[in-house]
N, C-alpha and C positions, 0 to 999 in steps of 0.2 A: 418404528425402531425405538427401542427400549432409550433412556438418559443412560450414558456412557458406553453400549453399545460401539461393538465394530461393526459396519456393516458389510456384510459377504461379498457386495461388490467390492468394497476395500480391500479387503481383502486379498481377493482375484485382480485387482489394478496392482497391487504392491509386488505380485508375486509375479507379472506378464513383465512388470518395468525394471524388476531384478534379472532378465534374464540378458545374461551376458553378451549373445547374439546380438540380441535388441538394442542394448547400448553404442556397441563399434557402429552399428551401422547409423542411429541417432547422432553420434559423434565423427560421423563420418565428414572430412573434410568439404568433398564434393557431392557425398549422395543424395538422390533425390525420392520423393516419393514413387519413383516408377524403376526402382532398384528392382531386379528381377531377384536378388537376395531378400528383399524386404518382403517382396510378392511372396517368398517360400515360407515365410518367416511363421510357425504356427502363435507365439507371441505376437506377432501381430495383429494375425489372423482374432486373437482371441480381444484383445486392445480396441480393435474394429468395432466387437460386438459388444464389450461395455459402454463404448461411448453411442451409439446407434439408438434411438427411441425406444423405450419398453416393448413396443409394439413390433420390432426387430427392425426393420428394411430403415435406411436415415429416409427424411423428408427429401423431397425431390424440389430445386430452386425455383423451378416453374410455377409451384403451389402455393408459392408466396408473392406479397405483392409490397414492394418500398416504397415506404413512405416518407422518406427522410432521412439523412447521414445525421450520427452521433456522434464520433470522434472519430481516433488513430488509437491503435498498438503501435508497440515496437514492430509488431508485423504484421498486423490485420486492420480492416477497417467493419467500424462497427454500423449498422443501420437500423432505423426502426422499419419491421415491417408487419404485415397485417395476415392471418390465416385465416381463409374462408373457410365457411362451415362444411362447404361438399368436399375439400380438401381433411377436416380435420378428425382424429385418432382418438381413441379411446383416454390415450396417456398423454397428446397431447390437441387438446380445445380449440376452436375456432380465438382469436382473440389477437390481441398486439404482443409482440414480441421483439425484443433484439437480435440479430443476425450478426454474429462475428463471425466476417471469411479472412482466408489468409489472402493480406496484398500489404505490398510495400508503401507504407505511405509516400506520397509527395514531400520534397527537400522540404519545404517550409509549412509542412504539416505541426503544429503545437498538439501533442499526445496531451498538455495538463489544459487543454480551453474545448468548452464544451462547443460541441459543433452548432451551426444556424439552427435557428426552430422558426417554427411556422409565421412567428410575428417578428422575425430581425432574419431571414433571409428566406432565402427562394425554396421550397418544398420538390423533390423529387419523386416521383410517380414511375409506378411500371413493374414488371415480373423483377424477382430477384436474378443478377447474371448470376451465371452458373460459376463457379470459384475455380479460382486456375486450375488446369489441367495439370492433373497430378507427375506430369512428367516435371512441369515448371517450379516446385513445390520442394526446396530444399527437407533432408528428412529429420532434419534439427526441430522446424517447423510445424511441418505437419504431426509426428508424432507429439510434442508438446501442446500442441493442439486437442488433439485427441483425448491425450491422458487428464486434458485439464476438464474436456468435456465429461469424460466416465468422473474422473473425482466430484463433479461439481455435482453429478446423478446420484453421486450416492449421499452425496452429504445432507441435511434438513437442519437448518437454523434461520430464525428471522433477519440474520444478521451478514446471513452469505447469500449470495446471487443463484438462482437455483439456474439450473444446464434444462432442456426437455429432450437432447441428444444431437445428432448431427444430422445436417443438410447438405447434401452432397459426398461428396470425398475426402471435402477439406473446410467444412463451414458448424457452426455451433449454433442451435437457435437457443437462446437464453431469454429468462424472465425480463420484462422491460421495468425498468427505473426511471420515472418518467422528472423525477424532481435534480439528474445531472449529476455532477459529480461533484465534490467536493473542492475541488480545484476551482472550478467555477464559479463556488459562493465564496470562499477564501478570497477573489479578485474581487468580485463585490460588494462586500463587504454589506452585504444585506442580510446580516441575523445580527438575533444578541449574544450576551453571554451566558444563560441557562440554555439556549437553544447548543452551545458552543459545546459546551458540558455534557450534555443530554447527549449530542451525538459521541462524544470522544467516550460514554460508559456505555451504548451500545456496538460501536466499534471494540473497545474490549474484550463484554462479551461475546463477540463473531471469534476475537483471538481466542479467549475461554472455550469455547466448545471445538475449537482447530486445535488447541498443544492440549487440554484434559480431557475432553469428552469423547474420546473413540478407542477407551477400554486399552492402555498402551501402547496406544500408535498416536503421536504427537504430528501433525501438520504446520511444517512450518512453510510460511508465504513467500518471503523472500523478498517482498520489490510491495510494502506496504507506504501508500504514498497515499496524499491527497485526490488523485486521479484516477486512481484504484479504488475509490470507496463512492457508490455510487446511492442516492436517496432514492427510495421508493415511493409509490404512490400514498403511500401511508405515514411517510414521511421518518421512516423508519433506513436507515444507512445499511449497506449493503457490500460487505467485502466483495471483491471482483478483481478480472485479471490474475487466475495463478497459472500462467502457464511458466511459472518458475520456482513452481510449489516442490518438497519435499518431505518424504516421510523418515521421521526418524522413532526407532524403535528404543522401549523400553525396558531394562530389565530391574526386575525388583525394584518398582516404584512408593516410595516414602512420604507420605505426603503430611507433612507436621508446618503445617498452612501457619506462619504468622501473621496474625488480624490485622497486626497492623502497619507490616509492610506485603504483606502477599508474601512472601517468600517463602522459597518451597526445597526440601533437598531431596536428592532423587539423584540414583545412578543410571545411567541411559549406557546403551550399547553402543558401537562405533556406529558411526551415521551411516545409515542405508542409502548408498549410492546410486540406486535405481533410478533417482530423478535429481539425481546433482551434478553438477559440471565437474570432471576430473580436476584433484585438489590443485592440476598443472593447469595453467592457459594451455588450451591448445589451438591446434590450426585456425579453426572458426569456431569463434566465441557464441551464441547464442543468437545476439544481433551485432553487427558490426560498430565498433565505437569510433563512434561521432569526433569531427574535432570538438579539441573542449569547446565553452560557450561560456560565458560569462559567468561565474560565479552561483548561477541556479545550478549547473552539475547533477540537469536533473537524468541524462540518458543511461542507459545500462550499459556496464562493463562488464570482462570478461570473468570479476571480482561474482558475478549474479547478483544482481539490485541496482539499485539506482544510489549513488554518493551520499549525494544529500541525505540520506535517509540511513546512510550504511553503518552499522556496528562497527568500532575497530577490529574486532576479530574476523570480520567477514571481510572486509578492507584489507586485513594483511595476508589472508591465505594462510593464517598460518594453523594446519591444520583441519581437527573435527570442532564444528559448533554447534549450541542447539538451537532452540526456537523461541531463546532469548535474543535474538535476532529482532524478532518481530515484537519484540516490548521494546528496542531500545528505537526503532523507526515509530512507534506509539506515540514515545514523547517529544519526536520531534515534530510529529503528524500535531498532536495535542496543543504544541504549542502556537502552530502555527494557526489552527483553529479561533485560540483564543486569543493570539495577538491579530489576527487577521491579516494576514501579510506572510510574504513565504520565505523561511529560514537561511540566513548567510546572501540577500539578495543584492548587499551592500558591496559585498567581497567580490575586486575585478578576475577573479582565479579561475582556473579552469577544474574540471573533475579532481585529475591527481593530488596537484594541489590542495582541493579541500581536502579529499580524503585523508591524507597525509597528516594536516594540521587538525583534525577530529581524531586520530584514529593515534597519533603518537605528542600530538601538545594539546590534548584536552580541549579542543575548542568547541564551543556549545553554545544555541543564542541565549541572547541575555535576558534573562527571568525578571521582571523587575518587581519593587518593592512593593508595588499596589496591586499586586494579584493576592487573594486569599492562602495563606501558609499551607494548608491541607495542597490547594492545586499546587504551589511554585516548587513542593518537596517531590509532589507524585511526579512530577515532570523531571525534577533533577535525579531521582531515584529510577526513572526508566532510564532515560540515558547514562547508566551508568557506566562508567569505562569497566568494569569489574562484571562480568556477566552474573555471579553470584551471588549479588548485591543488588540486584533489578525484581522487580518486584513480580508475582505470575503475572500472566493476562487477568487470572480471575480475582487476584489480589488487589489489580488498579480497579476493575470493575467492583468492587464492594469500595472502594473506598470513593469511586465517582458516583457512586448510589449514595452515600453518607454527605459528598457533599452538594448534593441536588436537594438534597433533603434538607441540606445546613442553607440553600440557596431559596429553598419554599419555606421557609419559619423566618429568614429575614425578611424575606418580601411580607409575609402576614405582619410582621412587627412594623413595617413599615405604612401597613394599613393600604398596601396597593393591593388591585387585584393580578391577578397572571397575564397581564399585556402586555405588547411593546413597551420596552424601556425598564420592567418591573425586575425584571431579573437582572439588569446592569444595574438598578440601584441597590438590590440586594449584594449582586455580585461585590459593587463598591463597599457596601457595609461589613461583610466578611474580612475585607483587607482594612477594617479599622478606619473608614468613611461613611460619613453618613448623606454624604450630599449626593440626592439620585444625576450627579454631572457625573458621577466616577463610572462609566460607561468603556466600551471598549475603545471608543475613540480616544482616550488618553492613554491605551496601550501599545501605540504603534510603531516605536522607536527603542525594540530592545534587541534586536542585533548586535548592536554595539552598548558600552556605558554610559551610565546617564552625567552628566555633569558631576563632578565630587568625588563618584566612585575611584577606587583605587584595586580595579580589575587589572591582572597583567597576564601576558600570556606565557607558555609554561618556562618559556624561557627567558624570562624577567623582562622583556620589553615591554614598556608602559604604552598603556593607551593613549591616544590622543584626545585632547581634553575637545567636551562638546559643547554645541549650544544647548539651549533649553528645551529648541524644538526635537535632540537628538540626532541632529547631523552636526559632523562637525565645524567646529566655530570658524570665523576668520582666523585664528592664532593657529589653526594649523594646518592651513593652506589648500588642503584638499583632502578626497575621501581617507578611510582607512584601507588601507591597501596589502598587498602580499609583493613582501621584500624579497631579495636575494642575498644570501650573506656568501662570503666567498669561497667558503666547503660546498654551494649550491643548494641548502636547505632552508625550506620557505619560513619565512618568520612572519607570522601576521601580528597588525595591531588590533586586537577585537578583544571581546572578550570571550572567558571562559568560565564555568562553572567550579 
């Protein structure tokens, strides 16, 4: 497939998921995959066959053998398993693979923590089961399933998780990422910061070649999270989980690229509702929302995304948006990368309430002064509340390449070679340090304001002053918290951008 190329199966998916029939019954309150409507449905029928193996027929569950659970979806659970050779196809090879089938996780299933592996828990052996019976198979589900498998067949980037089609009725066999998710190293707090960098400009360009590179048909992701982005063996990051992907079409596209913010002007057509939730909540949302939870606000609403990560414009409904969406979840994903620790984790609030104080008081975590100016701008410039003011996907990615490269010429001046600890002391020397201690572990507390600042939130309440370590001090009793004022509208003390 040509650079910038549409490819035919796109094509043919854009056109099966615009069909009107396909929708009501995908949006159907109660329907399931064994709707005898669905069974008629020649969009279906044809939906079926783009996501199905090259080779036509899906894999049969029997042909694989598991070797191990990975995680949770919203509504699948993923495994690693194993294809033998008398089993395997032309299109797709003997070899290890990821199995996403549809199944409801367990209540205290954690979607962002990577599942056991072979050396911190128990290994599981044996045929793949065969994925629910498609009578059981809500058709919110399964069709999202489907179309995410045909999209993911036709796409080719280092940067996105490739599909090899479907197993079963309702399962995806997928490329394996054997290096977990991002979510995972984020809790560990086991990279540096050129490693931190390096993955936040190949995440980019994954976004780059999903909103420019498929010739006027811009892909937006929708639910771009740390847990969505999975390493490969090559140690190369890996977009994943769209089954809340959409396409939106271009007309008379402009492209007067400034260098040095990315930004791009261009008129787009009304959003192709093919793969978007009616601009109304309706009966049943996508997955059902969870009680809040503590301030992570990380589950999906019927908003499509996850809070934490959400655009104000996608938070309010109000409206068509584009897939400046997925640059304003970039910088928050970005930050959290490099601060190593996951955004708003301070705040006792639940989803609405974040969403709400992000999306109408500007709340954003706190950038602090010792990160390098190029990063703390490109961070505050994704998240911009202004979608038109956000930088492209390919805009952040030339400028994370400019400063990878500002992050390799410090380290030579510093006379280290490219090891452990070499890129945090370059990293330090970028933000106007020179002592290789300026490392990411003295970035760990910008949620909130550092002692001195005179951060307020948009409605002039002042922060609560801190300690040194970043939590706040004895003088002000306890955390930073979400207040109630007596109109009923949350007023946090945090900061914002």
């Amino acid at each position: 497939m040509r650079p910038g190329a549409s490819p035919p199966a796109l094509d043919a998916l854009l056109g099966v998921m615009a069909d009107d029939g396909l929708r009501r019954i995908r949006y159907g309150a109660t329907t399931t995959m064994a709707s005898s409507e669905l069974a008629a449905s020649a969009s279906f029928a044809r939906l079926v066959d783009l996501a199905a193996p090259d080779d036509g027929a899906p894999l049969s569950p029997s042909a694989l053998r598991v070797v191990r659970p990975l995680g949770f979806g919203g509504f699948s659970r993923v495994e690693q398993c194993a294809l033998p050779e008398r089993a395997a196809t032309p299109s797709v090879p003997a070899g290890p693979y990821a199995l996403k089938r549809l199944e409801r996780p367990p209540p205290d299933a954690d979607a962002d923590a990577d599942a056991p592996t072979p050396a911190t828990g128990a290994m599981t052996t044996g045929c793949a089961r065969a994925p629910e019976a498609a009578a059981d198979v809500p058709a919110f589900d399964g069709i999202s399933l489907l179309a995410e498998g045909a999209l993911l067949k036709a796409l080719r980037h280092p940067n996105v998780l490739r599909c090899y089609g479907t197993v079963g009725p309702s399962a995806l066999l997928l490329e394996l990422a054997p290096g977990g998710c991002l979510a995972g190293r984020i809790a560990r707090r086991d990279y540096g910061a050129r490693e931190a960098v390096r993955w936040l400009a190949a995440i980019a360009r994954g976004l780059a070649y999903l909103h420019e590179g498929l010739n006027g048909i811009a892909i937006a992701h929708r639910d771009l999270k740390p847990s969505n982005v999975l390493l490969g063996a090559d140690g190369e990051p890996k977009l994943c989980d769209f089954g809340l992907f959409t396409p939106i079409r271009r007309e008379a596209p402009t492209a007067t690229a400034d260098a040095a913010r990315g930004t791009r002007s261009r008129t787009l057509a009304p959003l192709t509702h093919a793969l978007v939730s009616p601009p109304m909540p309706v009966a049943r949302a996508p997955t059902p929302t969870p009680t809040p939870v503590r301030a992570r606000a990380r589950h999906l609403t019927a908003r499509t995304g996850t809070v934490a990560y959400m655009a104000p414009e996608l938070f309010r409904l109000e409206g068509a948006y584009t897939e400046s969406v997925d640059v304003f979840a970039l910088g928050v994903l970005g930050w959290e990368l490099v601060a190593q620790r996951r955004a708003y984790e301070e705040l006792p609030c639940g989803a609405e309430e974040l969403g709400e104080m992000v999306a109408s008081r500007g709340l954003r975590p706190k950038v602090p002064h010792s990160w390098p100016a190029q990063l703390a701008q490109l961070v505050r410039d994704c998240w911009h509340a202004d979608p038109a003011a956000r930088p492209t996907a390919g805009g952040a990615a030339l400028q994370l390449r400019a400063l990878l490269a500002l992050l390799d010429e410090a380290t030579r001046d510093l006379r280290m070679p490219l090891a452990p600890g070499a890129g945090d002391a370059a990293f330090g020397q970028l933000a106007g340090r020179t002592s290789p201690s300026a490392t990411l572990a003295e970035l760990e507390h910008h949620a909130l304001p550092h002692a001195g600042d005179t951060a307020a939130c948009a409605d002039g309440a002042r922060a609560p002053p801190l300690g040194a370590s970043g939590a706040p001090s004895p003088k002000a009793g306890e955390k930073a918290r979400v207040t109630k004022r007596a109109g009923g509208a949350p007023s946090a003390c945090c900061a914002v951008s």
